[in-house]
C-alpha positions in Angstrom: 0.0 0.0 0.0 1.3 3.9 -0.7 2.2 5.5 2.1 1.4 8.9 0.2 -1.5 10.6 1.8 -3.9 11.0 -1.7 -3.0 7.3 -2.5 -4.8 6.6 1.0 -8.4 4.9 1.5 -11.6 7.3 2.7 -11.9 7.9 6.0 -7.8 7.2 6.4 -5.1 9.5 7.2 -7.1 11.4 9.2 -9.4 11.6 12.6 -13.0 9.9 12.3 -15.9 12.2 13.7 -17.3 9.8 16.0 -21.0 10.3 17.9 -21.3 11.1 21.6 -23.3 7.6 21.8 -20.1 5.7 20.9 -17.9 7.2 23.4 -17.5 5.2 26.8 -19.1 7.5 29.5 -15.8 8.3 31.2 -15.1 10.5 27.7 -18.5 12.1 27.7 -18.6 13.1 31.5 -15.1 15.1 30.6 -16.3 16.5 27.1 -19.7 17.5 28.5 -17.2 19.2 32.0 -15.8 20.8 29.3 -18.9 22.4 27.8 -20.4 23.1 31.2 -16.9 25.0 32.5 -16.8 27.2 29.3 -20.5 28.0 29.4 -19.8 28.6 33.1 -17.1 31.3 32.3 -19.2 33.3 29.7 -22.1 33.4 32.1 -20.0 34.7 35.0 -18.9 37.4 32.9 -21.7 38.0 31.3 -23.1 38.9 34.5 -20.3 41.2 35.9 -20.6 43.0 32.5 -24.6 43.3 33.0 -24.7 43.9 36.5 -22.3 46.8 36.4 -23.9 48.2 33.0 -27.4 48.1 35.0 -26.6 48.9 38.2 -23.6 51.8 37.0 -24.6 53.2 33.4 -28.0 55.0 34.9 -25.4 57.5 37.3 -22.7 57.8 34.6 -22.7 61.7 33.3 -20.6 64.2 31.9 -21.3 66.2 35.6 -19.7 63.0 37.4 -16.7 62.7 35.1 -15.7 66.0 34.8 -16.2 67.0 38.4 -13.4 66.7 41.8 -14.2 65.1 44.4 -14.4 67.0 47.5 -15.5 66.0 51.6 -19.0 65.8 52.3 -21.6 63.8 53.8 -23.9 62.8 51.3 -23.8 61.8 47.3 -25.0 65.0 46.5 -21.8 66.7 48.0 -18.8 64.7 47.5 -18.3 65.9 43.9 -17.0 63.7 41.0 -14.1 60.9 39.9 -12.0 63.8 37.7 -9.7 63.4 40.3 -9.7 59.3 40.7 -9.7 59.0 36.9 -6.7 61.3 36.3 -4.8 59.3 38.9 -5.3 55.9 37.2 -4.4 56.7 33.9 -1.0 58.6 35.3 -0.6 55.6 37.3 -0.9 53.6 34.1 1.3 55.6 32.3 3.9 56.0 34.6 3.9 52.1 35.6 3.9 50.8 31.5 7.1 53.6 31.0 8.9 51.3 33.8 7.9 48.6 33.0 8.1 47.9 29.0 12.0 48.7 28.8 13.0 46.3 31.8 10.8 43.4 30.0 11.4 43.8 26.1 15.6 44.2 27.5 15.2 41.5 29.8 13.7 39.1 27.2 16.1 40.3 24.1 18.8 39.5 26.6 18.0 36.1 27.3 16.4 35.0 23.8 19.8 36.6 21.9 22.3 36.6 24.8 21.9 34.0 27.1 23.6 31.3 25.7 26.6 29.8 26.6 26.9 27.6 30.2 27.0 30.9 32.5 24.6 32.9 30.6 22.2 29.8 30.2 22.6 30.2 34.1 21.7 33.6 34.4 18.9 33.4 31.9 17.2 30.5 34.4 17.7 32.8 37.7 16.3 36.0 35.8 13.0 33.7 34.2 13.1 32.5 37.5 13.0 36.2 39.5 10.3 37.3 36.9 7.9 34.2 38.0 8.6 35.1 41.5 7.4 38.3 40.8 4.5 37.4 39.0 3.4 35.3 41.5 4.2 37.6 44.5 0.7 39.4 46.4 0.4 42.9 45.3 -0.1 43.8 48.9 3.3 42.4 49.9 4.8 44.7 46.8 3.2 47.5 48.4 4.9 46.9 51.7 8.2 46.4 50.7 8.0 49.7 48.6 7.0 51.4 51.1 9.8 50.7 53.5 12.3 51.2 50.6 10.9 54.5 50.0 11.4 55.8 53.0 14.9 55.5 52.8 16.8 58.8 52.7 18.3 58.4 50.0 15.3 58.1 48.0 12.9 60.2 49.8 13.1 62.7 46.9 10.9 60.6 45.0 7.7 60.5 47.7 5.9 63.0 50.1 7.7 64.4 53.0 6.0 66.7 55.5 6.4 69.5 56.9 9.0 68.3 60.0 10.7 66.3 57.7 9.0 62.8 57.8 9.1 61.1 55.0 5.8 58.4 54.4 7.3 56.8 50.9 3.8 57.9 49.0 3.7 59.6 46.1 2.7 58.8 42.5 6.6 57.9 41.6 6.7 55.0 44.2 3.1 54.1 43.3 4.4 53.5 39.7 7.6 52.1 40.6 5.4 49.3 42.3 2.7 48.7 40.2 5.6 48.6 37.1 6.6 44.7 38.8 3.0 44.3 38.2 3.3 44.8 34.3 6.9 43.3 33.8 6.0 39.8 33.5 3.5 40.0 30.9 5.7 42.4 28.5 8.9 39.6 29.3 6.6 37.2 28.0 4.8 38.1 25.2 8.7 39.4 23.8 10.5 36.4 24.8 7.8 34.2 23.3 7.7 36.7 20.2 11.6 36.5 19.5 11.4 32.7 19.9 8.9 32.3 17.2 10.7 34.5 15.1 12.3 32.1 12.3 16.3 31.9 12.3 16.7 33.2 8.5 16.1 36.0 9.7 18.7 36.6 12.2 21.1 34.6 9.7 20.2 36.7 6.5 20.7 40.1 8.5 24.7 38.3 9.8 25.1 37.3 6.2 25.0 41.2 5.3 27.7 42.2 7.9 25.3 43.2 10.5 25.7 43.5 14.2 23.5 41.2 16.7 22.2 44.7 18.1 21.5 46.4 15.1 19.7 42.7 13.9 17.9 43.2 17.3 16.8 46.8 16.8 16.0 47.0 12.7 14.7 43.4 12.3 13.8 41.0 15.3 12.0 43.8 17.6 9.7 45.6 14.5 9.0 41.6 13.5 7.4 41.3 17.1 5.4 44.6 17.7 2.4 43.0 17.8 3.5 40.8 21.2 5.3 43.5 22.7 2.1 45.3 22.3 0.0 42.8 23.5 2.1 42.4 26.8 2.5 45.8 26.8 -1.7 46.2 26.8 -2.0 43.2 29.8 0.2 44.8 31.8 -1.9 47.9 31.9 -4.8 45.8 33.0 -3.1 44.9 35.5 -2.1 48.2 36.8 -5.7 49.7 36.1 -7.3 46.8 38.4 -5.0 47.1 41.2 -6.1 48.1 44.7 -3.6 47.3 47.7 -0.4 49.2 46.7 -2.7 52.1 45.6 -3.8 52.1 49.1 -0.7 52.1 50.7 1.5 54.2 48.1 -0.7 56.5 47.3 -2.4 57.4 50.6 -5.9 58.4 49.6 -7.5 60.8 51.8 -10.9 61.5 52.5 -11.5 64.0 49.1 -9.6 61.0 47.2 -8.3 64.4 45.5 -5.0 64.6 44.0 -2.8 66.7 46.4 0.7 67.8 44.6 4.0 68.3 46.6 6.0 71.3 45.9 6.0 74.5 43.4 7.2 72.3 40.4 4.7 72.1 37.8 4.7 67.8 36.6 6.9 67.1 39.3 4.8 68.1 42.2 1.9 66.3 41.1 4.3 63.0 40.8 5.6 63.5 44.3 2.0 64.0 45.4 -0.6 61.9 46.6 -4.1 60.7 45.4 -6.3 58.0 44.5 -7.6 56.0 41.7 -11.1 54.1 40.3 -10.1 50.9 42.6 -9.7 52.9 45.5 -12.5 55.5 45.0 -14.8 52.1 44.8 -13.5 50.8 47.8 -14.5 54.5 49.6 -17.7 54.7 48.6 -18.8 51.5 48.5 -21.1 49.9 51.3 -18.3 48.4 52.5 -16.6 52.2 52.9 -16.8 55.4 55.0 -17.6 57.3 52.0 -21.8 56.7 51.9 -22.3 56.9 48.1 -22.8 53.5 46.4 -24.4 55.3 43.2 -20.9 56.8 42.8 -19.1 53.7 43.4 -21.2 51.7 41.0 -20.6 54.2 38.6 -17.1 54.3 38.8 -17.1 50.6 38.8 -18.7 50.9 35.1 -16.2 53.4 34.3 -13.4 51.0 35.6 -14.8 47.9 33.8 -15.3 49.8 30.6 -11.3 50.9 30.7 -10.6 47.1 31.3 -12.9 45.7 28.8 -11.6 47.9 26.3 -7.4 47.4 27.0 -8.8 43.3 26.8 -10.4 44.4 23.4 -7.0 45.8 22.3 -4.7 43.3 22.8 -7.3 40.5 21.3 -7.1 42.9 18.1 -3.0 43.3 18.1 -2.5 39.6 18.7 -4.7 38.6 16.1 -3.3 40.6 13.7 0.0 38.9 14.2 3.1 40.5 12.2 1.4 41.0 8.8 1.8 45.0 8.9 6.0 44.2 9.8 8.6 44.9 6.6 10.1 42.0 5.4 14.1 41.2 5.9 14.4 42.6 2.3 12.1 45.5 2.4 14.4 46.9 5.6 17.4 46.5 3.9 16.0 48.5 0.4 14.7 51.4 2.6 18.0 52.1 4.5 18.9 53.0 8.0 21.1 49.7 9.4 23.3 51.4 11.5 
């Protein structure tokens, strides 16, 4: 018989759809597990997604967005989440500009340079630090930050008072912290990315007298955008949903109002305190001192609409994979290889 696969019977050469009846009924308690875990997943965030729009959406307003918060008593007088909304996205910002460099470099080093017995051993301790730090709490990241902050020598990056103390808050260490939140996902998505990438690449680009860095900067990263984008893009969801080192390194007060430190204009606002959605929430939430659930519920919508749409993003940048990167060829026609 022909071993070629178009010399090969029907039905050969390939899987068999087989009914459900056929199965034995160890195979169809794990396929119908299966169904009843995914339909399980959709419906729990189906509801999150409905629960919020229903119970958030109605108290949503241009008023409520564009609007500080200030101290009061009652929902009509505390103001609105300008102030909590401004924080989170300079949290976000300020934690994605730490945190991209130290995981594209990280992963370029180990994909391109780790080789060899002692940089084989290095990669495995710095993968292994990264899944330390992907496991570690966020509220134990918090706490450590905030005792390294108030080290003298780096006090100049947090809020001191008046007499001198220094508390480690600010939105600098607040970034610094929630950037070990976002590291891991850019390291991944990049080292993954450069693995994938195929070797003629790296060989044609040697072949022409290049460098390894030049390879790395004009072919291997722009072949990868799409990953270091998509990490990039989980990262920040992790940043926008954090809650304990906002807490913490942030120090929210009563007005969850933004409170800059110093005459610098920038700088003082990034030595300053504040808050964020997550923490805003947690204030006026039942659960808080802050007595207005309409406002939480509404910044809750807000929150999950941010989320939702960063999710959206990196679906659409992964799935559109490297087709909009130059080819080897096309790089070398346009130029600019030094």
């Amino acid at each position: 018989m022909s071993v070629y696969p178009h010399t090969l019977p029907a039905g050969r050469g390939r899987g068999r759809r087989s009914s459900l009846r056929s199965w034995r009924w160890r195979d169809r308690i794990v396929y119908l597990l299966a169904w009843l875990s995914g339909l399980s997943l959709c419906l729990i965030a189906a509801a999150i997604v409905l629960y919020l729009l229903v119970r958030g959406i109605q108290y949503v307003s241009p008023s409520l967005i564009l609007t500080r918060p200030t101290a009061g008593i009652g929902q009509n007088q505390i103001g609105g989440i300008l102030d909590p909304l401004l924080g989170t996205l300079l949290l976000v910002a300020l934690g994605t500009a730490i945190a991209t460099p130290i995981g594209v470099c990280s992963a370029v080093w180990i994909v391109e340079y780790g080789r060899g017995r002692l940089g084989r051993r290095l990669a495995r301790v710095v993968e292994s630090s990264i899944e330390i730090v992907a496991g570690t709490p966020d509220i134990v990241i918090a706490i450590l930050a905030l005792a390294l902050f108030q080290v003298g020598a780096l006090s100049f990056l947090s809020f001191t008072a008046s007499g001198g103390g220094v508390y480690g808050r600010s939105f600098l260490t607040a970034g610094a912290a929630v950037a070990l939140l976002a590291i891991p996902p850019v390291f991944l998505a990049t080292r993954d990315g450069l693995e994938a990438l195929p070797g003629h690449q790296r060989e044609g680009a040697f072949a022409l007298g290049k460098t390894r860095i030049a390879t790395i900067r004009r072919v291997l990263l722009p072949g990868i955008r799409p990953n270091i984008a998509t990490g990039v893009t989980l990262g920040m969801g992790r940043i926008v949903g954090d809650t304990a080192i906002v807490f913490l390194l942030l120090g929210v007060g009563a007005a969850e109002r933004i409170e800059p430190q110093g005459g610098v204009p920038g700088l003082g606002i990034l030595r300053g305190t504040g808050s964020t959605l997550t923490s805003y929430i947690y204030s006026n939430s039942p659960a808080g001192e802050g007595n207005a659930p309409q406002k939480a519920y509404a910044a809750a919508f807000v929150l999950l609409a941010m989320v939702l749409a960063l999710n959206a993003i990196a679906g659409f940048v992964s799935r559109r994979g490297s087709a909009g990167g130059m080819s080897l060829g096309d790089r070398v026609r346009l130029g600019g290889w030094s």
